[in-house]
N, C-alpha and C positions, 0 to 999 in steps of 0.2 A: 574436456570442453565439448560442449553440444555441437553437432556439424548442420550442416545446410543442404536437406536432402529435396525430393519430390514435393514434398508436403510443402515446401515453401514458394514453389514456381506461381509466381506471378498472375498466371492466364490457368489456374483450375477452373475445370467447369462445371462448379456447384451448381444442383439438381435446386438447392431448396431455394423458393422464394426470396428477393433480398440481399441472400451471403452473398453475394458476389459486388464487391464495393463497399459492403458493409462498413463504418467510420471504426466498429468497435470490432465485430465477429464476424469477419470474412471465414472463408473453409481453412485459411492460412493459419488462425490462429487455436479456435479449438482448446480452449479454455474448463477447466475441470469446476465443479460445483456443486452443490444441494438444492433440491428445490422440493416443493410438493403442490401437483396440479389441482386442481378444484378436486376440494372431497377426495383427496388422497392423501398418502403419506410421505414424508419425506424421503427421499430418496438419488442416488449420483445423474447428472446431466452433464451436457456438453452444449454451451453457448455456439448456436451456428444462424448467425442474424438477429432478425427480431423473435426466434424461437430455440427452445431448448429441446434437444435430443434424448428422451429417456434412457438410459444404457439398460438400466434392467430389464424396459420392453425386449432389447435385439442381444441379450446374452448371446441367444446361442451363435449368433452369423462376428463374436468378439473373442480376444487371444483369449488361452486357459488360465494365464497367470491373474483376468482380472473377473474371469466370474465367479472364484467364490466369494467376490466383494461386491456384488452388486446390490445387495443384500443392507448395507449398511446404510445407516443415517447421517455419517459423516467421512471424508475423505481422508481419515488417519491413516490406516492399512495401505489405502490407493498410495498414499504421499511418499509412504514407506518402502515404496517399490524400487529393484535399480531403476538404473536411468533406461539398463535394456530394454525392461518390458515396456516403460511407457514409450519410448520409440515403435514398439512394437505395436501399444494402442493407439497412437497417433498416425502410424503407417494404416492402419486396418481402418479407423472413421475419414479418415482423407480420400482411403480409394470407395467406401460403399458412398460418402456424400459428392464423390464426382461420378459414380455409377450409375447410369440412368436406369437400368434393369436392375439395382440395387432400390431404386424409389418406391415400387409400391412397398414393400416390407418395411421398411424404414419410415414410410409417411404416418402412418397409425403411431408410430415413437412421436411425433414432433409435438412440441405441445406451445403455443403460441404464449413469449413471455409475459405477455401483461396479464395472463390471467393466472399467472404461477405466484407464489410466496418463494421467495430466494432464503437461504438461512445461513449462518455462517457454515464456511463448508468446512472444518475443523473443531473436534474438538481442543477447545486450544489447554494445554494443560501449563505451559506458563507464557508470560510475557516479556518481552525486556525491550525496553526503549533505546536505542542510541542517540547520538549526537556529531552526524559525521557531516553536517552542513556547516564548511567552518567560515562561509563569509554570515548566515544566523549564528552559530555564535560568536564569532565578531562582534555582529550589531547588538545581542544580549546584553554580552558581556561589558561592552560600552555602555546603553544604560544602566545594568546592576550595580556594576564594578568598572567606575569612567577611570581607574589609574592601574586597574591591571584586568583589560578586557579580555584576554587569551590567555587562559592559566596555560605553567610552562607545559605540565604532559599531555596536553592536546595535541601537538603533533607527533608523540609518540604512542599513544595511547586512546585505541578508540572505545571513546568514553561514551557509559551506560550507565542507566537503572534500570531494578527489574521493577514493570508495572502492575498491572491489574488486571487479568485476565478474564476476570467473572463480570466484568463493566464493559468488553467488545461486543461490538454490537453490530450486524448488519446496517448495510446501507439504505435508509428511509425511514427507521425508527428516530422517533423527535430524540431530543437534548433535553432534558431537565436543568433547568438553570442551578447550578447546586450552593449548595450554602459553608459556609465555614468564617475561619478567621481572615481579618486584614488590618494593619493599621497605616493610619494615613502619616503621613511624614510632619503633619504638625499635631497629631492626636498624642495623649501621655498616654492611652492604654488601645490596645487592640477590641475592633467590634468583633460579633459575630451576625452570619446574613448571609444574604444573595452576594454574587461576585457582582460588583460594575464592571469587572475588567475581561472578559469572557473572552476568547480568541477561540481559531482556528489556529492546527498546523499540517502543513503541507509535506507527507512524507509517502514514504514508497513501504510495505510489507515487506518481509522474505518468511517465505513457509521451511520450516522445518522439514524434509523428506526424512531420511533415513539416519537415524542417529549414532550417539557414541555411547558407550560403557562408561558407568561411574570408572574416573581416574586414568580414563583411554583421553589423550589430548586428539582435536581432528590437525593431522597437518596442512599447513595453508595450501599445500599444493594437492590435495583432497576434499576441499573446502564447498568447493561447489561442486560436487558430485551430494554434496549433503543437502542442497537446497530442493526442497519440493516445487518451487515455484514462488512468485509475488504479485502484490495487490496495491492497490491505495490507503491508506490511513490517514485518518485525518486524529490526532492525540490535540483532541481540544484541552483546553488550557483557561484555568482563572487566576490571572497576572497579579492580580492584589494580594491574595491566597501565597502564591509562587513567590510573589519576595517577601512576604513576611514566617513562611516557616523554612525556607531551601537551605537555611544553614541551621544547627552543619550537616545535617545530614540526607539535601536535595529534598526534591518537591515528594509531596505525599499527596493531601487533600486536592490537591492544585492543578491535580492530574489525572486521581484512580476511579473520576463520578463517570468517566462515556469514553472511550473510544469509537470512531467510527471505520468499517472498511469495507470496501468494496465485494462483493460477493463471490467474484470468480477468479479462480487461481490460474494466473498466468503460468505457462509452465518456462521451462528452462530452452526446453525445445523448440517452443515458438520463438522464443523472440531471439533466436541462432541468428538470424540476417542483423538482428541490428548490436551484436555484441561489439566492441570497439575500445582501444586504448585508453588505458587510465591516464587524464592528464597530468601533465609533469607536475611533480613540485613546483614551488618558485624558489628559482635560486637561492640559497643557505636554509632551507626547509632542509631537516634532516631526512636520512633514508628512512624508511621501515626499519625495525629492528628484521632478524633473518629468520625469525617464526610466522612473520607478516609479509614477507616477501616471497613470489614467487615470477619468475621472467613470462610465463604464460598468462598467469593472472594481470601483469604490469601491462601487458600485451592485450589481453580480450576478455578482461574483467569491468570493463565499464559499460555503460549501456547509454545505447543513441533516443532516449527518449524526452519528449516534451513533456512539462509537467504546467498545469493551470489550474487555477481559483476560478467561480462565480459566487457572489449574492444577488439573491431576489427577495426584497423587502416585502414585511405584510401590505405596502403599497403599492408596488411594482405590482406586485400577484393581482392585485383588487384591479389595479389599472391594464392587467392584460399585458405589462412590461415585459421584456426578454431577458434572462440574468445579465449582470453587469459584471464583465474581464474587471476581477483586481490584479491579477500577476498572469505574469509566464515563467517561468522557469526548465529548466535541464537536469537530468541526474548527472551531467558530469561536473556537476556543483559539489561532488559530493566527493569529500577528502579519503575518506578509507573506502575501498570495494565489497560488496556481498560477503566475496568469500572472508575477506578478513574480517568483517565483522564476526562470522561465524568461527575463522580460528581465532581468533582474541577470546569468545563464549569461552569457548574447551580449551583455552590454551591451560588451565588449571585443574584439568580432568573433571569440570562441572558436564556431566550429563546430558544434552539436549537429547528430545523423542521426539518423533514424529507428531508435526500440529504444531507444534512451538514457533510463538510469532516473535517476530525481532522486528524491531522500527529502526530506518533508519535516523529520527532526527528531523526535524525540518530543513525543508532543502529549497535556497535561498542563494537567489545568484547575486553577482555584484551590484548590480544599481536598482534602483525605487521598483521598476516595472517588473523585477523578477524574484522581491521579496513573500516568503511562505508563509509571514503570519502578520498580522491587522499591529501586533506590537513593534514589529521594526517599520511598518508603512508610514505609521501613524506618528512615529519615533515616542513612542510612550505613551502616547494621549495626545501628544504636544502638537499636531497636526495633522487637524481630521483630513476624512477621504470626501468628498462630494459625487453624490450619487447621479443619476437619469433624471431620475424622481424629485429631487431638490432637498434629499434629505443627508446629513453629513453623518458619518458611522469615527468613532476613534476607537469600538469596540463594540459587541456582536449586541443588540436587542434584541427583546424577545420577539418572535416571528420571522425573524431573517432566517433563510436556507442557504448554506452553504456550499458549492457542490466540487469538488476535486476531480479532477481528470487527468489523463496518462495517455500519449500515443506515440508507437512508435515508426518512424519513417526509415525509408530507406532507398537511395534510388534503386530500381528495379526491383523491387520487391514491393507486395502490399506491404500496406498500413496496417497497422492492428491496432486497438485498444484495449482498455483497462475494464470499462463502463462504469456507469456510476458510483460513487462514494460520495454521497449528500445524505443530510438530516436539519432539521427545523429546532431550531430554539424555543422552549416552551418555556412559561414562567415558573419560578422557582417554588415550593411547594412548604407549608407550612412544618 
């Protein structure tokens, strides 16, 4: 388990502009990423406020474990690190950005974000989507399947598919409305087309750090020492697509046209202060089986964070509107923990490698204000949302922007965030 060192104290006295109160990138959080500044190339940074820290400019004044990586155009190798050394780079950028005689050298690194391109900071070499929101699937399940919403191995079994890797996409590139099959419930044959049923889902990342050997299982109580860090994702969704092909063998088309996620990788290490108890079962919920259980994990395997939705319609935009709160929600909505996700992957000696994205699922708390996605808000269609604007949504149009957010609190400790994971629905394409 990650500890709670210096680098977390409350009152650091960041040198740069901003970080300090910052809602997303105080010095406290220090978030790993890709970016490339005007007329350069891609290259690793470090989110500190409204600006990114080049590491490649300041190698030399960084630990030896991380400058033969600076080098690179994505953070596989960095992910791949133990947990030591990134303690180690996290202890070294904490004391030069509270170092005021550490600023002049260090200021020529900062490169102000809005003029940077972000890229995904992995390359991701597979995907696999969970499903560990189990009051969303409750509510699916209820619409799909209204006489048996909870298939029974969901509470034993944290249930996956593996997605599509080559369709994640950084945070701000548009949606392609994508095309495929659907058939309507009073139609004899299936069309093919645009989805009318477009949704968001509201989920959390886990990055792959250091992996396992074909046919090595990870044990759960090693679990998170495998995680490199997490992000936002938003695994948009075409609902009409999704129940006309999911059986039997779950969604394909419905799922593999966008992913979207946030750009910067949360590490393990920041968000130490807000780690926190998995909550209980409810009563007659079975245990874990005991490859899925671990008393440290049960203990400080869940995480204290907010989770939230906006849209901003092509009207809103035009009218100079503000986005519009559809939900809130919590990751402690969320039935299985990080690490178990990851011992369930390997519990059958399937291989994860560094970069490898895992979703958890949409994650969807108990009542209306804290639902992940536009299809349990709306309960199907059956009940639209009414906007600022005067316009009602039961599902995503083209020009709506979507935007996902993550923060986590804590008394006595800053706040951190996730930062952006939004994109724009564009019209579907001949």
């Amino acid at each position: 388990m990650t500890t709670i060192d210096e680098t977390h104290a409350i009152d650091l006295p960041c040198w740069v502009d901003n970080a300090m109160g910052h809602p997303d990138f105080p010095v406290q959080n220090l978030p790993l990423g890709i970016f490339s500044p005007a007329n350069g190339s891609a290259r690793p940074g470090v989110a500190i406020g409204d600006h990114i820290l080049d590491l490649a400019a300041i190698g030399d004044h960084l630990p030896d474990a991380v400058r033969p990586l600076l080098g690179d155009d994505c953070l596989n190798r960095m992910l791949a690190l133990p947990a030591t050394d990134r303690v180690v780079l996290r202890r070294t950028l904490s004391r030069l950005l509270c170092d005021r005689d550490a600023q002049p050298v260090l200021a020529a690194a900062l490169h102000a974000q809005a003029h940077c391109t972000l890229h995904l900071p992995a390359r991701i070499g597979d995907y696999t989507d969970f499903y560990v929101g189990i009051h969303h699937a409750t509510n699916v399940g209820t619409l799909f399947r209204p006489d048996n919403p909870l298939l029974p191995n969901y509470k034993y079994v944290p249930i996956g598919y593996h997605g599509r890797a080559s369709s994640v996409r950084p945070s701000g590139l548009p949606v392609v409305r994508p095309n495929g099959q659907s058939k309507a419930p009073d139609a004899t044959e299936p069309r093919f087309g645009p989805t009318a049923r477009l949704d968001y889902e509201l989920e959390l990342g886990i990055w792959i750090g250091q992996g396992n050997d074909l046919g090595d299982p990870i044990p759960i109580k090693d679990a998170g020492s495998h995680i490199g860090g997490f992000c936002l994702l938003n695994d948009w969704s075409a609902r009409d697509f999704q129940a006309w092909e999911y059986v039997p063998l779950g969604p394909f088309l419905a799922k593999n046209f966008h992913s979207t996620i946030s750009p910067w990788v949360i590490t393990p290490e920041a968000l130490a202060p807000f780690r926190q108890a998995q909550p209980a079962r409810p009563q007659g919920d079975p245990a874990p089986l005991p490859y899925l259980l671990d008393p440290q994990d049960q203990e400080w395997g869940g995480l204290a964070l907010d989770l939230g939705v906006t849209i901003r319609t092509a009207r809103m935009r035009d009218a100079a509107m503000p986005p519009f709160r559809l939900s809130h929600s919590r990751a402690s909505a969320m039935y299985w923990t990080a690490a178990q996700i990851v011992a369930h992957h390997a519990s059958n000696g399937c291989n994860l490698t560094p970069g490898d994205l895992l979703g958890t699922g949409t994650i969807s708390g108990p009542d209306r204000e804290s639902l992940g996605s536009l299809l349990e808000m709306t309960q199907g269609g059956k009940s639209p949302i009414t906007l600022p604007s005067g316009e009602s949504r039961t599902f995503l149009e083209d020009g709506d922007e979507v935007m996902l957010e993550a923060r986590a609190h804590r008394d006595g400790f800053a706040s951190i965030g996730f930062g952006e994971c939004r994109a724009c629905i564009l019209p579907a394409r001949a």
